[in-house]
Every structure is written in structure tokens, then in C-alpha cells.
N, C-alpha and C positions, 0 to 999 in steps of 0.2 A: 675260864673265859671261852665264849665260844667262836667259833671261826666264823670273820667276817666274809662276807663275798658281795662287791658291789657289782650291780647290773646298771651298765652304759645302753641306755635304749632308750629313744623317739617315740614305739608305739606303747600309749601308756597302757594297753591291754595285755600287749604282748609282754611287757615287761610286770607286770602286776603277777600273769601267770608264773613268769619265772620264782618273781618273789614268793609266792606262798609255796610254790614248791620245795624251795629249799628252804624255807622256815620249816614245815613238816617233815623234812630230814635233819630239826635241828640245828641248820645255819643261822648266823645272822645276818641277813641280808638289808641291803640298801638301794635305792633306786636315784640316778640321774638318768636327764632328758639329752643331752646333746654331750657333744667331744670337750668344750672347754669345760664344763660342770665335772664331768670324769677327770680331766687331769686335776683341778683342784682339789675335789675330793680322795683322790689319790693322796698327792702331799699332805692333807690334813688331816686325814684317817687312816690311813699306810693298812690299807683291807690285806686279807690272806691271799685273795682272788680276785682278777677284775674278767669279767662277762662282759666281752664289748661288741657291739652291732657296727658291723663296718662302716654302713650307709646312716652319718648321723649329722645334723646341722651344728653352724659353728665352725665346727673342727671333726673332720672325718674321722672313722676307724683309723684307716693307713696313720694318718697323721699323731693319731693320741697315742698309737704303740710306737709310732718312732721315739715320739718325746718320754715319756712313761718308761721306755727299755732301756735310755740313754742315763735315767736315774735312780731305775727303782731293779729289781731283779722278782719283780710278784709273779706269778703263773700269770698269763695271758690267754680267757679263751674266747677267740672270733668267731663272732654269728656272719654269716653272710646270706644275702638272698641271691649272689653272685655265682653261677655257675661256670665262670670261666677260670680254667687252670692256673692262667698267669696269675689272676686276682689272688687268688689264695696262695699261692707260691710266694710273694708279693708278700705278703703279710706273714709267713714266715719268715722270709727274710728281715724283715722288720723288727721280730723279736717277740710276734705271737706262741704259743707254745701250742697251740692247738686249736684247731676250726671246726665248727659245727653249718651246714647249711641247709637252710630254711626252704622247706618246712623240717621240722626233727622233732623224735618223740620226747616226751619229760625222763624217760627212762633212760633215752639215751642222752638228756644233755645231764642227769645226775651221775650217770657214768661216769660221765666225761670228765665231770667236775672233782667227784673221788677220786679218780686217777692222777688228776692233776697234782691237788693238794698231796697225797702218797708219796708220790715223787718229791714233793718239795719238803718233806719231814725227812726222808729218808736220807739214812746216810750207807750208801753203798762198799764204802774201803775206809779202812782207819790210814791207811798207806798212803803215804806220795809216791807216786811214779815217774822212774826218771826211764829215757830213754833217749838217749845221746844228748844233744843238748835241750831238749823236751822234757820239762816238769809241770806235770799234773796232780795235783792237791786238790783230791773230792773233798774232803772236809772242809775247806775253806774257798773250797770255786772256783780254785786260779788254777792259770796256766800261765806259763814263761818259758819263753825262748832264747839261750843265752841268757839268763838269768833276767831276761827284761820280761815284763807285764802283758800279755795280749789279750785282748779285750775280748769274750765270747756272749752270746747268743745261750740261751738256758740250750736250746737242743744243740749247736756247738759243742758247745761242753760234756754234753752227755754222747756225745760220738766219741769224740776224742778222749772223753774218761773211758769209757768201754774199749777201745782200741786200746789205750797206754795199759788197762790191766792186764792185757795179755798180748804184749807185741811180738810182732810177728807172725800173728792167727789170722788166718783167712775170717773174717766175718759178712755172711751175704747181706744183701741188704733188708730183708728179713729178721734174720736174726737184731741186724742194727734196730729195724723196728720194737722189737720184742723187748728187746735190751735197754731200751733208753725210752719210747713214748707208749708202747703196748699195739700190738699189731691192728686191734681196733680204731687205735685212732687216724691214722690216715690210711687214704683208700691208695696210695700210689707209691713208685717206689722213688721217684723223683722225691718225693721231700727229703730224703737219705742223701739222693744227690748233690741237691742243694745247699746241705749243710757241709758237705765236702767240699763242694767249689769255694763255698765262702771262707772254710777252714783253711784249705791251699791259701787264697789269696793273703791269709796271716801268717800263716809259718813255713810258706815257701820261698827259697828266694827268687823262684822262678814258677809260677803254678801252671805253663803250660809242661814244665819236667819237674814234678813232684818227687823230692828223696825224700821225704820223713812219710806224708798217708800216699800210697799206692794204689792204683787198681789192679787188682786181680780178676781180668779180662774175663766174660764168661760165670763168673763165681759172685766178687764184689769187694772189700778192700781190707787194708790190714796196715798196720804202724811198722815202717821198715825198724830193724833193729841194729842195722850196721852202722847208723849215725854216730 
């Protein structure tokens, strides 16, 4: 069976081009026109990949990844023609896994799109990691705190998996890049930040004094082990 990937986009050219693109590498791709079309065809096609244009009628970008993240765990990747920071900070927070902004090559949004899906076949650790009261289970996705369930974010998870396999390790945020989305994909080092503040506000019980993810001032952060 081959990998679906549906494309969420308004311009029917722009999204045509996407489509033959990835048909010619093989995919099976799909096209809807606006935000509510995408969440439906979401639930009723459960695609490998959803390609979502932020700026779309209906039901925005922002809005379809909030909804779509809150039930589904697909790769998310945002077209934006939006150059401003917070926008796309914004939509990681949301539970995009990764942003493309317009204008962008074909080369690079197939990149992007391989990269994605790799990530999402792959299984990095057969191990659970514990680490005080922090368990982390790559193979099945979770994490719990006190043996309870906290809900992560695909690039949450991939911080805090990368940290739990070896706590204690200084990792710069670089490396975190490297490690969990590929240093190509995001131009900044705030998106690493990001996903640590968000991560604090879950398994700290106080995220302005963090005991489990630290910073390591100057360098970049690491999973205390004295918990």
C-alpha cells in the first residue's frame, strides 16, 4: 500500500503542483480546499501525512492542527505565506511537526516530507527509560509522571525521548535539532525552546524552578538524574 499524504490548500494551482509532485515520487496524494474538508477527510482517510496551508477558509490552519493533534498523532506539515516568528512558533505549539514558507522549492518541500514520514516509521529505542519518577516509552509514545499519562506534542516527545536516553548529557540545542527533527528543518533555535517550556509546564511542578529538564546556561539542556 502506498503512503497517503493529503494536501489541505485553497490555491487549486498551488495545490495541484504539490499533488503531481508527490505522485512522481510515488505517494498517494489527495487534495482538499479549505480547514473543515481537511479535518474530515482526516477522520475518514487517517492519511500517513497531512500538508496544511495555514491561511485557509472555513477553518484556519491554526485551528485544523489544534483539532487534528488533539485526536490524531499524523506528521503535520505547515505551508505558511506568513513571515512572522510568533506565527509559526504558534503552530508548533499547536502540534505542527514542521513548516515550510512560501514561496519554497519542490525539492525542498519533498525533503521535508521524507523526513517527516522517517521519523514517523522509525523506532529509535526498544527501552523504556526511567529516570526518577519520569518514564519514557519510545515504542509506544508515552510518557508518565508518577506513573500518570502526560499528554506530548510529536516534537515534545522527541526532546524529552532524546534527553531520557541519556540523562544527564548536556545536549545543545543543535544537537536537540539534529536529534529529533533534522537541522534542516527549522531555521531557529527557539523552536527547541519552545518545546521545553511546554515540556516544563507538564512535568514540572513549578516550571519557573525546573528539577527534572534543566538548563545548562551558555551550552543548552539535559534531564537531571537525581530525581
Amino acid at each position: 500500500m502506498r503512503t497517503r499524504v493529503l494536501i489541505a490548500e485553497d490555491d487549486a494551482r498551488q495545490a495541484e503542483g504539490v499533488r503531481r509532485y508527490l505522485v512522481a515520487e510515488g505517494y498517494e496524494a489527495g487534495v482538499v480546499p479549505d480547514g473543515r474538508a481537511a479535518i474530515d477527510a482526516v477522520r475518514r482517510d487517517r492519511p500517513d501525512l497531512l500538508i496544511l496551508d495555514l491561511m485557509m477558509p472555513k477553518v484556519d490552519g491554526l485551528d485544523v492542527c489544534r483539532v487534528l493533534r488533539a485526536e490524531h498523532d499524523l506528521p503535520i506539515l505547515m505551508l505558511t505565506a506568513r513571515s512572522g516568528e510568533d506565527d509559526l512558533l504558534l503552530g508548533l505549539d499547536l502540534g505542527a511537526d514542521d513548516y515550510l514558507t512560501k514561496p519554497y522549492s519542490p525539492r525542498e518541500l519533498m525533503a521535508r516530507v521524507r523526513a517527516l514520514l522517517r521519523r514517523t516509521v522509525r523506532v529509535s529505542h526498544d527501552d523504556t527509560f526511567t529516570v526518577g519518577d519520569l518514564t519514557v516509552d519510545p515504542v509506544r509514545r508515552e510518557v508518565r509522571l508518577h506513573d500518570q499519562p502526560i499528554s506530548c506534542t510529536r516534537g515534545e516527545f522527541e526532546v524529552i525521548a532524546t534527553l531520557a536516553a541519556e540523562p544527564g548529557r548536556v545536549f545543545t540545542r543543535r544537537q536537540l535539532l539534529q536529534r529529533t527533527r533534522g537541522w534542516e528543518s527549522y531555521p531557529t533555535d527557539r523552536t527547541i525552546d519552545m518545546h521545553v517550556l511546554n515540556l516544563r509546564r507538564k512535568i514540572e511542578a513549578d516550571p519557573a524552578r525546573p528539577q527534572h529538564l534543566i538548563t545548562v546556561h551558555g551550552v543548552g539542556y539535559k534531564l537531571a538524574t537525581d530525581r
